[in-house]
Short mmCIF file of the C-alpha atoms (twelve columns), coordinates in Angstrom:
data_MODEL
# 
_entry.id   MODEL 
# 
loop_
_atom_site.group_PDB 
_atom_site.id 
_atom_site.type_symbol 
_atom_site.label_atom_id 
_atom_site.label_alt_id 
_atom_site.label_comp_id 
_atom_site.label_asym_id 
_atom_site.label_seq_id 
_atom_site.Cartn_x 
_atom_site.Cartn_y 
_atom_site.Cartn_z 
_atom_site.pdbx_PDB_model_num 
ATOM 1   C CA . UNK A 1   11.548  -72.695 96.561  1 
ATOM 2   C CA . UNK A 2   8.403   -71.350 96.913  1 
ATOM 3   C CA . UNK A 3   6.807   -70.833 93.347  1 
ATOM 4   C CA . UNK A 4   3.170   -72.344 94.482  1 
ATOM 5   C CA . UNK A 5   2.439   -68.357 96.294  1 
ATOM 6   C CA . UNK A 6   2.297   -67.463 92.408  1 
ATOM 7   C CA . UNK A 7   -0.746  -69.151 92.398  1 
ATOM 8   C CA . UNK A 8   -3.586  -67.097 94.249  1 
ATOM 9   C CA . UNK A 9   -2.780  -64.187 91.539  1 
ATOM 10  C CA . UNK A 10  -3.027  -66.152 88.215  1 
ATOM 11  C CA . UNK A 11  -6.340  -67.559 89.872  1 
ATOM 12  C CA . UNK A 12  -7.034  -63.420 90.546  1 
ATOM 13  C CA . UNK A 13  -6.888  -62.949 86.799  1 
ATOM 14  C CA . UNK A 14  -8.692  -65.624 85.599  1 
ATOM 15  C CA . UNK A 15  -11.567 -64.416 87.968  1 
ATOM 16  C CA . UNK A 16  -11.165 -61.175 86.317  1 
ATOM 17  C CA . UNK A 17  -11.151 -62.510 82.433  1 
ATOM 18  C CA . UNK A 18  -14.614 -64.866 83.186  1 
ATOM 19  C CA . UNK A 19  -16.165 -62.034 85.069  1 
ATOM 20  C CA . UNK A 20  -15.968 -60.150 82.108  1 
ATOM 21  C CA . UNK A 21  -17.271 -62.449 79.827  1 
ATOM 22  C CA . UNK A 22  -20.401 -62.818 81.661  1 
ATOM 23  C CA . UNK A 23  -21.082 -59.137 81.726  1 
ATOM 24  C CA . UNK A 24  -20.731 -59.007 77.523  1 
ATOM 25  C CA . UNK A 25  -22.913 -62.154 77.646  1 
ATOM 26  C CA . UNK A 26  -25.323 -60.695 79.838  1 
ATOM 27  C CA . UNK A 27  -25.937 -57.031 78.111  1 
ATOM 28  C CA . UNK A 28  -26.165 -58.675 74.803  1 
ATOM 29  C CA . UNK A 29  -28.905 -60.947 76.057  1 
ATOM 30  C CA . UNK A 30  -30.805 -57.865 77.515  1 
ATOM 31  C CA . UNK A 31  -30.241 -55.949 74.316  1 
ATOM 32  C CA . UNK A 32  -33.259 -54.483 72.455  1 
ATOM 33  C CA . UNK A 33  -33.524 -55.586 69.253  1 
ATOM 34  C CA . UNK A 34  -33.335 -53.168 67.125  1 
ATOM 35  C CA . UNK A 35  -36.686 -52.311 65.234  1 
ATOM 36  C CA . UNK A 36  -38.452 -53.339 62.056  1 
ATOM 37  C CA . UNK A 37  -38.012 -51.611 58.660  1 
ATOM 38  C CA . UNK A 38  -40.748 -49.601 57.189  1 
ATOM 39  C CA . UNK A 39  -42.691 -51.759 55.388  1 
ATOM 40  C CA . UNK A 40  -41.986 -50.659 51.516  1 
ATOM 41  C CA . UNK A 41  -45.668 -50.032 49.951  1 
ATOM 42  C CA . UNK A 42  -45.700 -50.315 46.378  1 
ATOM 43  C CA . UNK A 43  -47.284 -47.458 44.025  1 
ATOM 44  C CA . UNK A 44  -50.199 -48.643 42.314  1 
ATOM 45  C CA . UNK A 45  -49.593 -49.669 38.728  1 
ATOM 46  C CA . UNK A 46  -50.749 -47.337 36.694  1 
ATOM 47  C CA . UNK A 47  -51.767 -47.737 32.883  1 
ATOM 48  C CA . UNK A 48  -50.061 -45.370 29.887  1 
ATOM 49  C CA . UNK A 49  -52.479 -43.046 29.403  1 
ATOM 50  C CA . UNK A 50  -55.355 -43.065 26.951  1 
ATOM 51  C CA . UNK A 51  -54.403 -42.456 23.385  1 
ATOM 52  C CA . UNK A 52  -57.751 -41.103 21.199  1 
ATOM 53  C CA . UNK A 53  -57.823 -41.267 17.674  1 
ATOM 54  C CA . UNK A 54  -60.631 -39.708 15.525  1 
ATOM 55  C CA . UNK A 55  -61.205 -41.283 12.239  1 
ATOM 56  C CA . UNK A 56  -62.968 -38.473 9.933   1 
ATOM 57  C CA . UNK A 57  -64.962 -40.060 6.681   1 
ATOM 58  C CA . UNK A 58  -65.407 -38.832 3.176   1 
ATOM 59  C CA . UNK A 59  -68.601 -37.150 2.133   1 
ATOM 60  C CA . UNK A 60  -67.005 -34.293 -0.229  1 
ATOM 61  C CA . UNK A 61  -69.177 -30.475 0.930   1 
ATOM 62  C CA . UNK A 62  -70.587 -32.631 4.238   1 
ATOM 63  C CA . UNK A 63  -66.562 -32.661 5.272   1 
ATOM 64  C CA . UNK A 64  -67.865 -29.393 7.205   1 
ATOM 65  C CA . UNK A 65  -69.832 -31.142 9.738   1 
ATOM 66  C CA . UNK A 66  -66.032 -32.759 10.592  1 
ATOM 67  C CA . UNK A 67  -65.868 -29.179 12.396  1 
ATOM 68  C CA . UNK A 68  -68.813 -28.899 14.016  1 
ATOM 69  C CA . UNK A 69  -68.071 -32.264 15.693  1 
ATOM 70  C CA . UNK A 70  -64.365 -31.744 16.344  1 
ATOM 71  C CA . UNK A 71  -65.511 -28.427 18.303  1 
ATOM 72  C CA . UNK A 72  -68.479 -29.676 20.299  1 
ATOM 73  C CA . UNK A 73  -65.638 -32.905 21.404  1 
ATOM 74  C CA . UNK A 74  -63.100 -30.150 22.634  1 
ATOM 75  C CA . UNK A 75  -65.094 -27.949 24.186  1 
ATOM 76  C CA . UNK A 76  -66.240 -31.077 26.136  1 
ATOM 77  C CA . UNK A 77  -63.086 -31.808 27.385  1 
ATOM 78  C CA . UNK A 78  -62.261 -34.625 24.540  1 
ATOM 79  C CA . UNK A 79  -59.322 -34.357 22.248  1 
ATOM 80  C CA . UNK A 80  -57.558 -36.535 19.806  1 
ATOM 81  C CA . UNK A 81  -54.166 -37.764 19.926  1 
ATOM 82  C CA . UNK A 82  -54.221 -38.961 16.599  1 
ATOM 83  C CA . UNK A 83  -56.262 -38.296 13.294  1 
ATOM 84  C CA . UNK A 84  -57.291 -40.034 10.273  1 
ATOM 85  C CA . UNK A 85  -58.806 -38.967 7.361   1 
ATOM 86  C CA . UNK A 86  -60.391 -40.178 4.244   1 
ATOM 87  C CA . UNK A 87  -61.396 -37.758 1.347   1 
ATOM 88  C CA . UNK A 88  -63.154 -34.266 2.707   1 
ATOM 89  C CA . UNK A 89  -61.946 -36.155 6.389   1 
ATOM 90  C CA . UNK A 90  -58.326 -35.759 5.137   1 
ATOM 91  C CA . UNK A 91  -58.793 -32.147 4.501   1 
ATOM 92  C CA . UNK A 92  -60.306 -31.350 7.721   1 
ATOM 93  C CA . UNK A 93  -57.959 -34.040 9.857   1 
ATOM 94  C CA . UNK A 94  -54.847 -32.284 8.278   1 
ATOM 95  C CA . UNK A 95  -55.960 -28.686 9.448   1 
ATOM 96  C CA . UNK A 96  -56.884 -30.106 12.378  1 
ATOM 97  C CA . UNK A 97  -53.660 -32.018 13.037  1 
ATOM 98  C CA . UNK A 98  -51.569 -29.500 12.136  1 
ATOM 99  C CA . UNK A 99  -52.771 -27.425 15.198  1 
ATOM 100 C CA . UNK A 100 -55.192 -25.154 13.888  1 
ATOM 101 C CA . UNK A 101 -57.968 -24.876 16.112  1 
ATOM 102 C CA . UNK A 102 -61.645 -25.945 15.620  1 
ATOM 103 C CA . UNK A 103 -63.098 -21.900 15.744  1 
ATOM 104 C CA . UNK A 104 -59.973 -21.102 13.303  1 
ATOM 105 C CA . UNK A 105 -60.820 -24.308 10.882  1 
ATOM 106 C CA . UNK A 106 -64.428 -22.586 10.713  1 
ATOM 107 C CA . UNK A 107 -63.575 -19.536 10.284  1 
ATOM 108 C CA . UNK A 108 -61.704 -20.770 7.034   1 
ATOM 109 C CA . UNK A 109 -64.542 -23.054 6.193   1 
ATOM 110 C CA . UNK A 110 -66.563 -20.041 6.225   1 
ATOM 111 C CA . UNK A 111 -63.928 -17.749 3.921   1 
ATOM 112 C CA . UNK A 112 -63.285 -20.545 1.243   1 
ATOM 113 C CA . UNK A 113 -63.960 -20.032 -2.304  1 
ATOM 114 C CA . UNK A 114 -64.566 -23.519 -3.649  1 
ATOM 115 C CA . UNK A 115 -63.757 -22.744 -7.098  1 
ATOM 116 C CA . UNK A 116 -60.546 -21.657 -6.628  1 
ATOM 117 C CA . UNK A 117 -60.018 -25.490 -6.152  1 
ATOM 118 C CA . UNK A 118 -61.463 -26.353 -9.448  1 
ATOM 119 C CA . UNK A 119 -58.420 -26.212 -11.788 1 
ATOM 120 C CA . UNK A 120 -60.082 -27.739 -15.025 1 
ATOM 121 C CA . UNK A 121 -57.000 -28.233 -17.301 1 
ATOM 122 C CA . UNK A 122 -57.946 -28.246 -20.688 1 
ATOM 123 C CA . UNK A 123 -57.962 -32.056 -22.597 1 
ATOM 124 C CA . UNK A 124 -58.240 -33.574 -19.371 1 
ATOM 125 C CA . UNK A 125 -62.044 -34.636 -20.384 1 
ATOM 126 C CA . UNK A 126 -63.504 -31.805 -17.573 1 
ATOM 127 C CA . UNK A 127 -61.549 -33.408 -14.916 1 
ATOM 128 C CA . UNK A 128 -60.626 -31.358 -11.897 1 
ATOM 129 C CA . UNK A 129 -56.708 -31.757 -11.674 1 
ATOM 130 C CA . UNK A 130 -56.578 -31.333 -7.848  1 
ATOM 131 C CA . UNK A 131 -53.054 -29.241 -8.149  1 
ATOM 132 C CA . UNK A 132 -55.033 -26.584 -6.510  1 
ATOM 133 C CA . UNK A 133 -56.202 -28.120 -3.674  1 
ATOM 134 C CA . UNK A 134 -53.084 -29.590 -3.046  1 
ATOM 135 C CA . UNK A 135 -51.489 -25.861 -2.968  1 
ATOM 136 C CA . UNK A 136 -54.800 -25.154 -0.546  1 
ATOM 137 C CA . UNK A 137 -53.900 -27.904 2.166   1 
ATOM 138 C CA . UNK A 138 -50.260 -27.010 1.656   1 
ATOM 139 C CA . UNK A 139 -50.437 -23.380 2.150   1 
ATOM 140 C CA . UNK A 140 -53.036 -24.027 5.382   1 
ATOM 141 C CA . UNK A 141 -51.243 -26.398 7.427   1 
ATOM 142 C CA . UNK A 142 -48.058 -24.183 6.848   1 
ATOM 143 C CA . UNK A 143 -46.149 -26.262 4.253   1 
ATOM 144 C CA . UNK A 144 -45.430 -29.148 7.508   1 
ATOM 145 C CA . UNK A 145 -44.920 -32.406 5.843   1 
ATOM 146 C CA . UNK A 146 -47.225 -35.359 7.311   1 
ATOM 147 C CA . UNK A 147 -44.787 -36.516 9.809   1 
ATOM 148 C CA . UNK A 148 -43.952 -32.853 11.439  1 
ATOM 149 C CA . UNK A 149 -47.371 -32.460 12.438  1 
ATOM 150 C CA . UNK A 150 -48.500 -31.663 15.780  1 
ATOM 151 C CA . UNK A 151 -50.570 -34.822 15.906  1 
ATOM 152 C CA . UNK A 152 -49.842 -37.812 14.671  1 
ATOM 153 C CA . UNK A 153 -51.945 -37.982 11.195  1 
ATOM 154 C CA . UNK A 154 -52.654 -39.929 8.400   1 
ATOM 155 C CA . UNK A 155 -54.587 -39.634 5.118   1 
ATOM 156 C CA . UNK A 156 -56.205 -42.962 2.987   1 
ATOM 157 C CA . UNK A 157 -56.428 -43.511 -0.383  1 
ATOM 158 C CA . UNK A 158 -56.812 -46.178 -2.848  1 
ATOM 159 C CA . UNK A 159 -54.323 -47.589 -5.507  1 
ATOM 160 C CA . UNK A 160 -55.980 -47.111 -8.785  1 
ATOM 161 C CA . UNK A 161 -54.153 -50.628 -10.024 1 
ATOM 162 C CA . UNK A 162 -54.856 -52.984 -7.427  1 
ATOM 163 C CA . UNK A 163 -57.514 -51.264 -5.414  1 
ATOM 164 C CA . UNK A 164 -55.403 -51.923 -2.477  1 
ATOM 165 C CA . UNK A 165 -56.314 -48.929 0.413   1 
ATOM 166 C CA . UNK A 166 -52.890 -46.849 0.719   1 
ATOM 167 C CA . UNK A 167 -51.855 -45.156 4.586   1 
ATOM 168 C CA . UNK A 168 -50.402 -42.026 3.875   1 
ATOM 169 C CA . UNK A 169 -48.129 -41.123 7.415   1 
ATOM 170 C CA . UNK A 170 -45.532 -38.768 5.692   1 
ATOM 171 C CA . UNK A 171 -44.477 -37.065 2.831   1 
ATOM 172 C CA . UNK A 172 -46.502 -33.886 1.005   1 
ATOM 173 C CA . UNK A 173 -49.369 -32.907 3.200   1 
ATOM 174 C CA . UNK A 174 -51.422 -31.416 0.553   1 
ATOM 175 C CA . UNK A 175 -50.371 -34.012 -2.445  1 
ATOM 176 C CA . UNK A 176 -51.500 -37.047 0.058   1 
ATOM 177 C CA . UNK A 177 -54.980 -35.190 1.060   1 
ATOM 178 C CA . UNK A 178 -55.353 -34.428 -3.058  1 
ATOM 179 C CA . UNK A 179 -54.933 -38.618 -3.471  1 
ATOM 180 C CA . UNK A 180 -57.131 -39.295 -0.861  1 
ATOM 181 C CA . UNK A 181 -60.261 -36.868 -1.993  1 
ATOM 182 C CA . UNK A 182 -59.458 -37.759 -5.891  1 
ATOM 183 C CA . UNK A 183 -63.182 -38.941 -6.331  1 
ATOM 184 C CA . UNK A 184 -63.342 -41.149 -9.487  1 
ATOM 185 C CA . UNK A 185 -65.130 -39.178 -12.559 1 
ATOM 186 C CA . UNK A 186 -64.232 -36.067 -10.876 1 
ATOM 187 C CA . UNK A 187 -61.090 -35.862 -10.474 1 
ATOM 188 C CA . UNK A 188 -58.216 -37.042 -12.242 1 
ATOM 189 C CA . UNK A 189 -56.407 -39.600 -10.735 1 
ATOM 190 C CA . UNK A 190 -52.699 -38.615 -8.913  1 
ATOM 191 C CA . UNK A 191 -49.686 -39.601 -9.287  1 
ATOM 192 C CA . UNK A 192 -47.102 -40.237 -7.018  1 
ATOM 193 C CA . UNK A 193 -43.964 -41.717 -7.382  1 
ATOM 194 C CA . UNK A 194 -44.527 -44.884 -10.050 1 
ATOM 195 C CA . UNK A 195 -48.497 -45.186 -8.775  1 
ATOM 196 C CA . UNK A 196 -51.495 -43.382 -9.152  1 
ATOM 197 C CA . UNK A 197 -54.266 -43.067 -6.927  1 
ATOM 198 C CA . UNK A 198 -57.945 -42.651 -6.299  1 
ATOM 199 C CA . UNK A 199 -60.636 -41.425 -3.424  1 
ATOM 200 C CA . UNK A 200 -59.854 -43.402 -0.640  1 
ATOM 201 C CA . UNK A 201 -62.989 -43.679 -0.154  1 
ATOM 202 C CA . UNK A 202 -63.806 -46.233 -2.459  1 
ATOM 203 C CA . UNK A 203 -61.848 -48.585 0.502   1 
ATOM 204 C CA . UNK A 204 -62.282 -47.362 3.329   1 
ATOM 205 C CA . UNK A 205 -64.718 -44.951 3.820   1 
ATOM 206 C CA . UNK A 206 -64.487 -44.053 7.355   1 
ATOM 207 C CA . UNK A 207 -60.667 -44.605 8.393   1 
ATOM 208 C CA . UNK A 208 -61.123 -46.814 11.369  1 
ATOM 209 C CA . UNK A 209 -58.669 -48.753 11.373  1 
ATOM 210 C CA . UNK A 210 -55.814 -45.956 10.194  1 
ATOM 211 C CA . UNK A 211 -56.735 -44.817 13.278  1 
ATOM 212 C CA . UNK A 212 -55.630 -47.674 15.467  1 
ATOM 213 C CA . UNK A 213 -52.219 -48.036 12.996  1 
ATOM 214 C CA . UNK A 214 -51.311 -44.304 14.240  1 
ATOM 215 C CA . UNK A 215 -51.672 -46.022 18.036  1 
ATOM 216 C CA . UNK A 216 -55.450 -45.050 19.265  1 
ATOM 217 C CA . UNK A 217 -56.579 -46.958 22.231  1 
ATOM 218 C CA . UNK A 218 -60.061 -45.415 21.498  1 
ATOM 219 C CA . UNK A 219 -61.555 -44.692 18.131  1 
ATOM 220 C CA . UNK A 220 -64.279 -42.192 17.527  1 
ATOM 221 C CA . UNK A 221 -65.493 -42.025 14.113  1 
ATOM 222 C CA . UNK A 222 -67.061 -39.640 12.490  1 
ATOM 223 C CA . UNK A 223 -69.591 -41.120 9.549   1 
ATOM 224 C CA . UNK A 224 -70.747 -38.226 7.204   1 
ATOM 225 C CA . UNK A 225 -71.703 -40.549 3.974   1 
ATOM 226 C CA . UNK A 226 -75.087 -40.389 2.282   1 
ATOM 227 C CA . UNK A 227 -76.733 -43.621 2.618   1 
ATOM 228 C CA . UNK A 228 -78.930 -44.738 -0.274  1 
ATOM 229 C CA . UNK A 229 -82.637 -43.933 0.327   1 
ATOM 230 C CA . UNK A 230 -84.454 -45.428 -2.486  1 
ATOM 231 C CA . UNK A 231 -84.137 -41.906 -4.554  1 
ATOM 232 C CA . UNK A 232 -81.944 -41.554 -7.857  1 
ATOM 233 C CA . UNK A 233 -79.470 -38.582 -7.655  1 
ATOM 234 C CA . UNK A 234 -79.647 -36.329 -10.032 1 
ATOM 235 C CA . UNK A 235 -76.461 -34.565 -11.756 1 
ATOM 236 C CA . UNK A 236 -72.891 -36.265 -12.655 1 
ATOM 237 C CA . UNK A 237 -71.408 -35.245 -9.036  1 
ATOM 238 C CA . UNK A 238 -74.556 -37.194 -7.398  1 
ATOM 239 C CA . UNK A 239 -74.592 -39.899 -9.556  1 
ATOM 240 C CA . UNK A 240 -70.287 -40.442 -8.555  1 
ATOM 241 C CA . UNK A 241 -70.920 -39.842 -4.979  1 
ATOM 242 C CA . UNK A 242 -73.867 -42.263 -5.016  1 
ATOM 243 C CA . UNK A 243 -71.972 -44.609 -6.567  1 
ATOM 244 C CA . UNK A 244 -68.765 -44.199 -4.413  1 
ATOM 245 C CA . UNK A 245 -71.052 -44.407 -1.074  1 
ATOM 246 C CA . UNK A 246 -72.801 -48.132 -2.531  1 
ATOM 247 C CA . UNK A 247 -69.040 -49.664 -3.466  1 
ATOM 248 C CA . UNK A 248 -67.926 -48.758 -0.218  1 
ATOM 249 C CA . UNK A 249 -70.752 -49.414 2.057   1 
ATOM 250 C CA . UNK A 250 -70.409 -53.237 3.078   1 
ATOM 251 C CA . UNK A 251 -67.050 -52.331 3.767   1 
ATOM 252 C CA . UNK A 252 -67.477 -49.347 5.557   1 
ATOM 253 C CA . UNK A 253 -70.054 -51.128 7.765   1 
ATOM 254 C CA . UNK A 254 -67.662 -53.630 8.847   1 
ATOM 255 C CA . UNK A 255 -64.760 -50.939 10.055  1 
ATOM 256 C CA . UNK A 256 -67.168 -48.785 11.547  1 
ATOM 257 C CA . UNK A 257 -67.982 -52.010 13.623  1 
ATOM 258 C CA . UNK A 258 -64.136 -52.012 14.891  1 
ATOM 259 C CA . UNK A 259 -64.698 -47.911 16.564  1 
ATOM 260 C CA . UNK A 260 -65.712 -47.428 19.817  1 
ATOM 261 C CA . UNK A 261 -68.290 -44.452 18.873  1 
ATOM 262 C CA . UNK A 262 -70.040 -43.541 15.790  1 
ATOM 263 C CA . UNK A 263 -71.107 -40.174 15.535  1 
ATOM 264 C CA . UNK A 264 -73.510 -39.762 12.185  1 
ATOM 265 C CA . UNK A 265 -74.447 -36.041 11.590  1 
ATOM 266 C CA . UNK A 266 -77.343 -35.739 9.597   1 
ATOM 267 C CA . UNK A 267 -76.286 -34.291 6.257   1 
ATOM 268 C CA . UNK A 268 -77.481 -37.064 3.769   1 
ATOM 269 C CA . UNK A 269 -79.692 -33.560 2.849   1 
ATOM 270 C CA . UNK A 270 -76.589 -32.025 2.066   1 
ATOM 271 C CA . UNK A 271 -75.491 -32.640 -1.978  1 
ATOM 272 C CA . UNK A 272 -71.577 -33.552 -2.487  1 
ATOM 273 C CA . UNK A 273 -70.999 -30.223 -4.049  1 
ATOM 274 C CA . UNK A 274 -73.546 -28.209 -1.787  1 
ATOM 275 C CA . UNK A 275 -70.651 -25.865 -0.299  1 
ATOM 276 C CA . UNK A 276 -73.715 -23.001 0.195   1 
ATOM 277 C CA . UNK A 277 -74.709 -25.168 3.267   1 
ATOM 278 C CA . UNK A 278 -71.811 -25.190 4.857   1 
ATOM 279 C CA . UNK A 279 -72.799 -23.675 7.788   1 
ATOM 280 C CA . UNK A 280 -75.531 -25.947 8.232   1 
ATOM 281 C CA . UNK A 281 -73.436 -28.516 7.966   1 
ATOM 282 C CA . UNK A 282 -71.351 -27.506 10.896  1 
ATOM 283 C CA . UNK A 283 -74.120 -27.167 13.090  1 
ATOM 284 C CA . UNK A 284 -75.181 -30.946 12.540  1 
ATOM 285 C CA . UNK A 285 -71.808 -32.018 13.243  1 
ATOM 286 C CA . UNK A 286 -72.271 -29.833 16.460  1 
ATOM 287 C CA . UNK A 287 -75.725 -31.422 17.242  1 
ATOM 288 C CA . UNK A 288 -74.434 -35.071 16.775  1 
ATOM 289 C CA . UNK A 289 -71.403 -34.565 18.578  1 
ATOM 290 C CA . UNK A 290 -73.241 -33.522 21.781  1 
ATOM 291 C CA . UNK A 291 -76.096 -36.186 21.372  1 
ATOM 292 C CA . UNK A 292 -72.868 -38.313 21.628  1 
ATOM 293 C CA . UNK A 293 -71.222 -37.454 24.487  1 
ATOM 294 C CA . UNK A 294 -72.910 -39.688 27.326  1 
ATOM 295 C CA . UNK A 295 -72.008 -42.568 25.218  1 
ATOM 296 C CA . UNK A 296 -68.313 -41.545 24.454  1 
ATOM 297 C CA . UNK A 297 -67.273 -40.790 28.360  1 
ATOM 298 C CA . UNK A 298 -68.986 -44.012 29.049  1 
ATOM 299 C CA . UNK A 299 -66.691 -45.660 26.969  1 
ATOM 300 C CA . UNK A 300 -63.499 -43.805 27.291  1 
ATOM 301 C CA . UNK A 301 -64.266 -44.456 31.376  1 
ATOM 302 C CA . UNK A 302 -64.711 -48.251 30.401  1 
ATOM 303 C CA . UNK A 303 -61.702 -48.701 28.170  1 
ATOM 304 C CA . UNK A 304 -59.372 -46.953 31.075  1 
ATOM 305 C CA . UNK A 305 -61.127 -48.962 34.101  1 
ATOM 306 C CA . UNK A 306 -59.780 -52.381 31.553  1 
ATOM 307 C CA . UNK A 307 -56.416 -51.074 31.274  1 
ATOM 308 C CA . UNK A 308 -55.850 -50.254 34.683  1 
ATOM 309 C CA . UNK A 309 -56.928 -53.393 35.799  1 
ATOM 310 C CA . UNK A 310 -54.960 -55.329 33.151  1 
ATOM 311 C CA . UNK A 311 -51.688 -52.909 34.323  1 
ATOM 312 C CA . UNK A 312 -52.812 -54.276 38.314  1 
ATOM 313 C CA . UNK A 313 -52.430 -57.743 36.751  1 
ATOM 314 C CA . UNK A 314 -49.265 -57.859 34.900  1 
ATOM 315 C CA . UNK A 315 -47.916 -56.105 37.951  1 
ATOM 316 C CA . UNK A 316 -49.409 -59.065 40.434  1 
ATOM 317 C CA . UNK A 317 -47.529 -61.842 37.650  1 
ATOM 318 C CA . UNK A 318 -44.158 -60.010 37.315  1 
ATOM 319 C CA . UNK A 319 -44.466 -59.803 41.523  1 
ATOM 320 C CA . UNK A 320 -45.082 -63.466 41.759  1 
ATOM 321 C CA . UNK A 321 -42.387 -64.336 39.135  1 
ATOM 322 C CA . UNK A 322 -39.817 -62.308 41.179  1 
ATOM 323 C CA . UNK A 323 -40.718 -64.051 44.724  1 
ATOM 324 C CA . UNK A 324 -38.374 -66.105 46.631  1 
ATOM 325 C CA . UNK A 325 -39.864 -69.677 46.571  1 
ATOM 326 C CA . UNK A 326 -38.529 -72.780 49.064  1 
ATOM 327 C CA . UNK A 327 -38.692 -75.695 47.641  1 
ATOM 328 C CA . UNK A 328 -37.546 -78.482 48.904  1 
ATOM 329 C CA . UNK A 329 -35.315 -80.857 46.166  1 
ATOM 330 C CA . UNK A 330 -37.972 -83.812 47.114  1 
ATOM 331 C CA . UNK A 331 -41.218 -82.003 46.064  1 
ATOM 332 C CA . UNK A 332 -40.868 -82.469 42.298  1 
ATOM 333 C CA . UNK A 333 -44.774 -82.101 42.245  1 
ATOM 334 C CA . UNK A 334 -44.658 -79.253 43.708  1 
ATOM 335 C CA . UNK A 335 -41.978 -77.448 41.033  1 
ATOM 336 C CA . UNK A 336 -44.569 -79.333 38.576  1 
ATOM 337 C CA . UNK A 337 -47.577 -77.219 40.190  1 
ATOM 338 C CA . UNK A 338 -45.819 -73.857 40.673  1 
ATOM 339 C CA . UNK A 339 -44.373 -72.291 37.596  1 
ATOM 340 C CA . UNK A 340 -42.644 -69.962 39.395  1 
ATOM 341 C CA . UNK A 341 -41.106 -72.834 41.235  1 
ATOM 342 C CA . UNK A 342 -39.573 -74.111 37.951  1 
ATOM 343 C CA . UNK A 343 -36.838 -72.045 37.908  1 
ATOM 344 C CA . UNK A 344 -35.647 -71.161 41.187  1 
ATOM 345 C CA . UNK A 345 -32.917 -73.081 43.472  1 
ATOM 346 C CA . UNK A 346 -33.888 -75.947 45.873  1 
ATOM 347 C CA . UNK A 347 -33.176 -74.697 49.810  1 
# 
């Protein structure tokens, strides 16, 4: 037999097999490697925008410098998101959040009959019943209830029981703006629902802080109230509004500390029922507006540099807290150190 000539071929063949081997071996050692992703560059966090609230006081025929202000502040670039209003600043804020224009809200101002809002009824002690400037706010903004406005508004007043300050943020436009300008003495007090209620500014005379409840991240207020200057007013309306301004000054002085502007027109000239000097009034609002301005871009650019660098931080934490950390099972003081460490797997 001679089976050992087999031998030479299976040796052939094994040749053949290693042979191969080495060549995969070698062009996977020479391989490039392929190259690195793209590193992935995060967009910079960015902060929700900047939500301004204006916060219009009470001051009954000053109101008008409300839209001298609110007109100088637009055509300046500066709008509210919000409104809040408090007596005459309830009458202007609703026209003004219901998406009437500041030229349009004067050229009402202008056109307005005052006493077609005084609706004396008869026994009521010469009380103005307020029905008709209910139907005026009503019939101005359209007939929109509070929460269909076009910004988000709101409208103080006081209840007459417990003298607690009331946040009107829906419901009848013009029956909230009548409870929130009800001036004691002048007006009779209104009812709504199982309460009545009073001027709202006898609590908050400058709606500051309504302002930040409707979500303002800035706050400019608008302060029209007289302040007492040593001289006795003369006539029932002067001696009410003179009265209303003392009860709610310590308190008005502490909200107004809690805006971010004050703008004060000069109208303490101006008498509560002076409606003749309207225009006037206007044009102060105007003047004070604009004498504001450096100080009100200085702050709206300070309160958006803080929020985008409190955004950058929460971004840097959540980052952190979603890194991969090593830890070895042994370095309890380092899981101790490292609260991110806490939580995630030894390895």
């Amino acid at each position: 037999m001679r089976l050992p000539a087999r031998l030479p071929c299976r040796s052939f063949v094994a040749g053949l097999l290693l042979a191969a081997l080495a060549a995969c071996g070698g062009r996977d050692a020479t391989r490039a490697d392929p190259p690195p992703a793209p590193a992935v560059v995060a967009p910079a966090p960015q902060a929700p925008p900047l939500r301004i609230g204006f916060a219009l006081g009470g001051g009954a025929a000053k109101g008008f410098a409300h839209i001298g202000a609110i007109k100088m502040l637009e055509a300046n670039g500066i709008r509210a998101d919000v409104v809040a209003g408090t007596s005459a600043g309830s009458v202007v804020g609703a026209l003004y959040a219901s998406g009437m224009d500041p030229f349009r809200m004067q050229e009402r101002a202008m056109a307005l009959d005052e006493s077609t809002l005084r609706d004396v009824r008869l026994f009521s002690g010469g009380l103005v019943q307020g029905q008709a400037l209910q139907d005026y706010v009503n019939g101005e903004v359209g007939r929109l209830p509070i929460e269909r406005m076009k910004k988000p508004f709101a409208a103080v007043a006081t209840r007459l029981d417990t003298g607690d300050r009331v946040v009107f943020v829906r419901g009848n436009t013009g029956q909230a703006v009548r409870a929130s300008s009800s001036v004691p003495g002048v007006f009779e007090p209104v009812r709504i629902g199982e309460r009545s209620y009073v001027d709202g500014g006898v609590v908050s005379p400058v709606p500051v802080d309504a302002a930040r409840q409707l979500g303002a991240d800035l706050v400019i207020a608008i302060d029209i109230s007289s302040k007492a200057g040593g001289r006795t007013p003369t006539g029932m309306a002067g001696i009410v509004n003179q009265s209303i301004t003392i009860m709610g000054q310590t308190l008005g002085r502490q909200e107004l500390a809690r805006a971010d502007v004050v703008i004060q027109p000069q109208v303490n000239e101006i008498g509560p029922v002076s409606f003749e000097q309207r225009n006037a009034a206007i044009l102060e609002g105007e003047r004070a507006a604009l004498a504001a301005l450096p100080q009100i871009r200085a702050r709206i650019a300070a309160v958006e540099q803080a929020r985008r660098d409190e955004a950058t931080q929460q971004a840097a934490v959540q980052a952190a807290a979603q890194a991969p950390v090593d830890i070895d099972c042994g370095d309890s003081w380092v899981r101790r150190l490292n609260p991110f460490a806490k939580d995630k797997p030894c390895g």
